[in-house]
PLY file of the C-alpha trace (Angstrom):
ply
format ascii 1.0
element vertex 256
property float x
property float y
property float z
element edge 255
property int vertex1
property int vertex2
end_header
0.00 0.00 0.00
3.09 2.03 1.04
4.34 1.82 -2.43
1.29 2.25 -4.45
1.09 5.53 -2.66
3.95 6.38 -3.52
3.92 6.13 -7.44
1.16 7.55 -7.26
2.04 10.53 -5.92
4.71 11.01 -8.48
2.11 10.63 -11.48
-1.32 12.30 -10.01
-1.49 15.82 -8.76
-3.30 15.15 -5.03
-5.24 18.50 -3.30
-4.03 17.89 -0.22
-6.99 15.32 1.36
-6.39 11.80 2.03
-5.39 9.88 -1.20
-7.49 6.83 -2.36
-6.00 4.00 -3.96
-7.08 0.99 -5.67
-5.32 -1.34 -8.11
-5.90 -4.19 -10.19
-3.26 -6.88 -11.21
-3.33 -7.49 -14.92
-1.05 -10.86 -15.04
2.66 -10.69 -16.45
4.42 -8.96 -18.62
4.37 -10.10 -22.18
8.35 -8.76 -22.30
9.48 -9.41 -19.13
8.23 -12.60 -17.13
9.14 -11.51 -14.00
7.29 -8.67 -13.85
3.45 -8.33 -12.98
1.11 -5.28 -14.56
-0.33 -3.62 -12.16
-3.57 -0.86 -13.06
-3.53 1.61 -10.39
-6.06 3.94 -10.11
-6.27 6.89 -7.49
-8.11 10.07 -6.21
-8.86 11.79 -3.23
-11.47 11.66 -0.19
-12.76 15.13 -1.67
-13.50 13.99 -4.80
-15.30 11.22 -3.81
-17.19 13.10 -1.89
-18.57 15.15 -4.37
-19.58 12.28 -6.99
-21.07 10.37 -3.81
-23.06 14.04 -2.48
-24.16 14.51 -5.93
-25.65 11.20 -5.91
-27.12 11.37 -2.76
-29.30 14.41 -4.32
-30.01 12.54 -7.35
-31.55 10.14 -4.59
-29.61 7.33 -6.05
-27.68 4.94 -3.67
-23.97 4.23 -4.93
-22.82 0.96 -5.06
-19.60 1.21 -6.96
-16.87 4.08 -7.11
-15.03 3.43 -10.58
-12.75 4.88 -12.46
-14.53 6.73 -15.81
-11.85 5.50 -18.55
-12.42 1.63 -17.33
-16.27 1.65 -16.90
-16.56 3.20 -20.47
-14.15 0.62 -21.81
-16.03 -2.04 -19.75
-19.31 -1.07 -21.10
-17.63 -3.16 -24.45
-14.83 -5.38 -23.40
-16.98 -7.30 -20.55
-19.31 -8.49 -23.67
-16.77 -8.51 -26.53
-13.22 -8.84 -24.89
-9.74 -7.15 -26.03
-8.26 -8.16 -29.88
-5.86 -10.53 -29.78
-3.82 -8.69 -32.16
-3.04 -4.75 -31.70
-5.38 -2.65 -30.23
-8.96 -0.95 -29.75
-9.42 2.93 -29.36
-12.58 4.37 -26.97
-12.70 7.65 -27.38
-15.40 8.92 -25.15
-16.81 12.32 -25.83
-18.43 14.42 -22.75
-19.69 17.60 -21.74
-16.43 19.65 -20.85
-13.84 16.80 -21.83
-13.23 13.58 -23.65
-11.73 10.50 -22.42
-9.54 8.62 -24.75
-8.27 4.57 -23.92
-6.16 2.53 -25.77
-6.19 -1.25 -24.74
-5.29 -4.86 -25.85
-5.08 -8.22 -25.10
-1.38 -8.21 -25.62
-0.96 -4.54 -25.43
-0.62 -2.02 -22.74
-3.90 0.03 -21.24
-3.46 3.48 -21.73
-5.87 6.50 -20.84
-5.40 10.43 -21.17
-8.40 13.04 -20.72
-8.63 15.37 -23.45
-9.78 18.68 -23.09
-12.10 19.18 -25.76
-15.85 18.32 -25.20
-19.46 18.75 -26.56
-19.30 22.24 -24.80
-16.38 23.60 -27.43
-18.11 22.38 -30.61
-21.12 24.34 -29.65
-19.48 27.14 -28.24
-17.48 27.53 -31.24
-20.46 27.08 -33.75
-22.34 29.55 -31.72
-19.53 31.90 -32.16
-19.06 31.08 -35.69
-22.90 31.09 -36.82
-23.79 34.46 -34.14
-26.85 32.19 -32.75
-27.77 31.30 -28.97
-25.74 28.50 -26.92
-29.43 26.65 -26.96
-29.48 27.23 -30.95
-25.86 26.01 -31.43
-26.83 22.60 -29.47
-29.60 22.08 -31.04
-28.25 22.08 -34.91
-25.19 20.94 -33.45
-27.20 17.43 -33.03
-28.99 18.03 -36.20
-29.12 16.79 -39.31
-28.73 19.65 -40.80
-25.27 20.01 -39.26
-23.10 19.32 -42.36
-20.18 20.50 -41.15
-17.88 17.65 -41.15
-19.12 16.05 -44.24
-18.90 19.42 -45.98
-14.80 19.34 -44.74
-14.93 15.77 -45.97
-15.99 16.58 -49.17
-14.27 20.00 -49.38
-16.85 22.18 -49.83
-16.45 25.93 -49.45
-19.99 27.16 -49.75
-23.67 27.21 -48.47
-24.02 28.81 -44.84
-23.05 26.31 -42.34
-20.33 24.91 -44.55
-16.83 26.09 -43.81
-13.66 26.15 -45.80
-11.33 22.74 -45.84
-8.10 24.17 -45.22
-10.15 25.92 -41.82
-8.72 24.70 -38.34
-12.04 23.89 -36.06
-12.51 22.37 -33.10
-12.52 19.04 -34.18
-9.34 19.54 -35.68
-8.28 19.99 -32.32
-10.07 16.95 -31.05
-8.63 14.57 -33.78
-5.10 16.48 -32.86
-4.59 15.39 -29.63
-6.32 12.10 -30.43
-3.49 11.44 -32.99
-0.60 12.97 -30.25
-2.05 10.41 -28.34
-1.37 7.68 -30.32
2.00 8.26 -31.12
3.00 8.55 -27.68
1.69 5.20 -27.29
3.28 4.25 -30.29
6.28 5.19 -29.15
6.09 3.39 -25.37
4.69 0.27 -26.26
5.84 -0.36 -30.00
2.60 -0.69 -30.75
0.95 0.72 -34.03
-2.05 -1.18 -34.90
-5.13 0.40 -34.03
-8.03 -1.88 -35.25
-10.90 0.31 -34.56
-11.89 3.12 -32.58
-15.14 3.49 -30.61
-16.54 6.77 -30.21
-19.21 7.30 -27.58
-20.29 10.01 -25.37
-23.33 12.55 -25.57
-21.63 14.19 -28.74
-20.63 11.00 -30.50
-23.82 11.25 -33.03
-22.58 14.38 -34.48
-23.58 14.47 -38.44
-20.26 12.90 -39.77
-17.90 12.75 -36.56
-16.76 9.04 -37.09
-16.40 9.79 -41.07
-14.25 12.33 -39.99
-12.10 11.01 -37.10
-11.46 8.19 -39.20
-10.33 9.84 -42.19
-7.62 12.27 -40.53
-6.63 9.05 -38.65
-6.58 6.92 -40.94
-8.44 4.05 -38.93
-11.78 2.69 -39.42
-14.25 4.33 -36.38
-17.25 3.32 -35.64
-20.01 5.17 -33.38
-20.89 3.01 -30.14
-23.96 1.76 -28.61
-23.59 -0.28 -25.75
-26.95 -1.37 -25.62
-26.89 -3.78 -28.67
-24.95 -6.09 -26.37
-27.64 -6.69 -24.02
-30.92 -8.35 -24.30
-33.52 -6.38 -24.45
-36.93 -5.51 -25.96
-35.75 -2.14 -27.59
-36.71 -2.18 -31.03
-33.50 0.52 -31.58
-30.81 2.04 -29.47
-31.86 5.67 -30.10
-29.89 8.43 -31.64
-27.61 9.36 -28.56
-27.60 6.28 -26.61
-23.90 6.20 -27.00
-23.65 8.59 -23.98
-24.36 5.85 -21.76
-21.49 3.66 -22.31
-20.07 4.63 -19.16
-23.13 3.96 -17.18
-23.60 1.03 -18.61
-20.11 -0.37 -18.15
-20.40 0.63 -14.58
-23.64 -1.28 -14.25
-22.11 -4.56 -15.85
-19.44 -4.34 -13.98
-21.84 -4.48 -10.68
-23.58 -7.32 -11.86
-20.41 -8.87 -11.94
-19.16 -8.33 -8.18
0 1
1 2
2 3
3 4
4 5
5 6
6 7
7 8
8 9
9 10
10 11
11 12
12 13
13 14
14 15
15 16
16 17
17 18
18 19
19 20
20 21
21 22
22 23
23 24
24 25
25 26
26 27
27 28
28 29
29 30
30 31
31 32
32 33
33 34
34 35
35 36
36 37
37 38
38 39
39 40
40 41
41 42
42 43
43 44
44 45
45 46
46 47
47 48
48 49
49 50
50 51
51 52
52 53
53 54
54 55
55 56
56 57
57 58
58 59
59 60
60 61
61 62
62 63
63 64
64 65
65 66
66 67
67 68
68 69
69 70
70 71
71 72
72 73
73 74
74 75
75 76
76 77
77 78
78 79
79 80
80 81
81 82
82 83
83 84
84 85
85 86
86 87
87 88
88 89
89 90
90 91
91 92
92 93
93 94
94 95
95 96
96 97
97 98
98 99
99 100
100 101
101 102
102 103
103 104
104 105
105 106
106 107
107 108
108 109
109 110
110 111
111 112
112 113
113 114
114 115
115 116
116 117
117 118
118 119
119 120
120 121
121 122
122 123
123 124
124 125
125 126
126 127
127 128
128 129
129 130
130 131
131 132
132 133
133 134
134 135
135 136
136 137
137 138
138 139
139 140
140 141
141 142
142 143
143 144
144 145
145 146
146 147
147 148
148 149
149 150
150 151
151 152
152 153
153 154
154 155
155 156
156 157
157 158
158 159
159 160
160 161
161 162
162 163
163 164
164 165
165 166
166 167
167 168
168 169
169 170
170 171
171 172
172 173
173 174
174 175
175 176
176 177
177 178
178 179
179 180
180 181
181 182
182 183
183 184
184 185
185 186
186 187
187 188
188 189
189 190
190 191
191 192
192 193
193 194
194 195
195 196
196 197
197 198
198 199
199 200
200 201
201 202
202 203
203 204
204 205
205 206
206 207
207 208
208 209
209 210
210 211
211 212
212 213
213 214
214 215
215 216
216 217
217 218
218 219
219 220
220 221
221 222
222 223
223 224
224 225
225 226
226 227
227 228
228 229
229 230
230 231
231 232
232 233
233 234
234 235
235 236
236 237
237 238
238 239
239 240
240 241
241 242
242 243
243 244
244 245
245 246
246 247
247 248
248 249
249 250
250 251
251 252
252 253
253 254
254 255
């Protein structure tokens, strides 16, 4: 425990509460036998508290505390498992931020937390467009939101189209995305991305898979973690992608 403390001290900032730890052992290391992969994951009493207080006023009763980048990865490995050869990509798209995990069965698990969320794209097509934040959300989740397929197709006219060669905010999303993988390139020798899963209450966006996988150059695929379970849904709705998370923290209770 003394030790896990430690490291993690030396990679996560801690506000000055009492630090909570929790780790799960992954088996050996493919490279080096005598080694064991250990997942650590910590936080702090004060930010438990807040999750658990806000859940309290939902009038929900928490059973588990979990970490967002595994429940959201959960939500489809519990079900489907890890490839055998290279890796899958969840990129998870929320409110304020987007969480981004790269994981295999003979690869590494890595997760960073990307600054960019549903909140930027509208902000910046309310900005661009001069409409309300309400207006911008709306045809943000629209149909009639052609932005990406217009920069797909390199279109340069019509009034929500912009200009290809025009930095946006998904530029900046598919940016980091791609600094992302070549730092994990780089630490685990590891370059083959199979897929990537995009989920998260802005993962429907007209086009957003088209154009992640373009600039990446790796087929994507929009997410719905509730074709995996049995149920009498005829369809999985439009933005039931957002719940990945909640679902792979629900799986993951049925499973304790």
């Amino acid at each position: 425990s003394a030790a896990l403390q430690f490291e993690a001290r030396k990679h996560i900032p801690m506000d000055g509460t009492d630090a909570l730890l929790d780790y799960q052992i992954l088996g050996e290391d493919i490279k080096e036998m005598d080694k064991l992969n250990v997942l650590l994951v910590a936080t702090t009493q004060r930010n438990i508290n807040n999750h658990l207080n806000m859940m309290k006023t939902m009038k929900f009763r928490p059973g588990i505390v979990d970490s967002e980048a595994i429940g959201m990865a959960n939500s489809y490995i519990i079900e489907h498992g890890l490839p055998d050869e290279g890796t899958h990509v969840f990129l998870n798209i929320g409110a304020v931020s987007s969480v981004l995990v790269v994981w295999g069965r003979q690869a590494p698990f890595f997760a960073r937390d990307i600054q960019i969320g549903g909140h930027h794209f509208t902000k910046e097509l309310m900005e661009k467009q001069g409409i309300s934040y309400k207006e911008a959300d709306d045809f943000k989740r629209s149909p009639a939101h052609t932005e990406l397929v217009d920069k797909l197709q390199g279109k340069t006219e019509g009034d929500f189209s912009v200009s290809v060669a025009e930095h946006t905010i998904y530029d900046n999303l598919v940016d980091e995305v791609r600094r992302s993988l070549r730092y994990y390139i780089k630490e685990s020798n590891e370059s083959f991305f199979q897929k990537i899963f995009i989920m998260g209450g802005s993962a429907g966006i007209n086009g957003l898979d088209q154009f992640i996988s373009n600039r990446l150059n790796v087929p994507a695929e929009i997410y719905h973690p509730f074709a995996q379970l049995h149920h009498d849904t005829e369809h999985d709705g439009e933005f039931s992608s957002q719940y990945a998370t909640a679902v792979g923290y629900a799986m993951r209770g049925l499973l304790e």
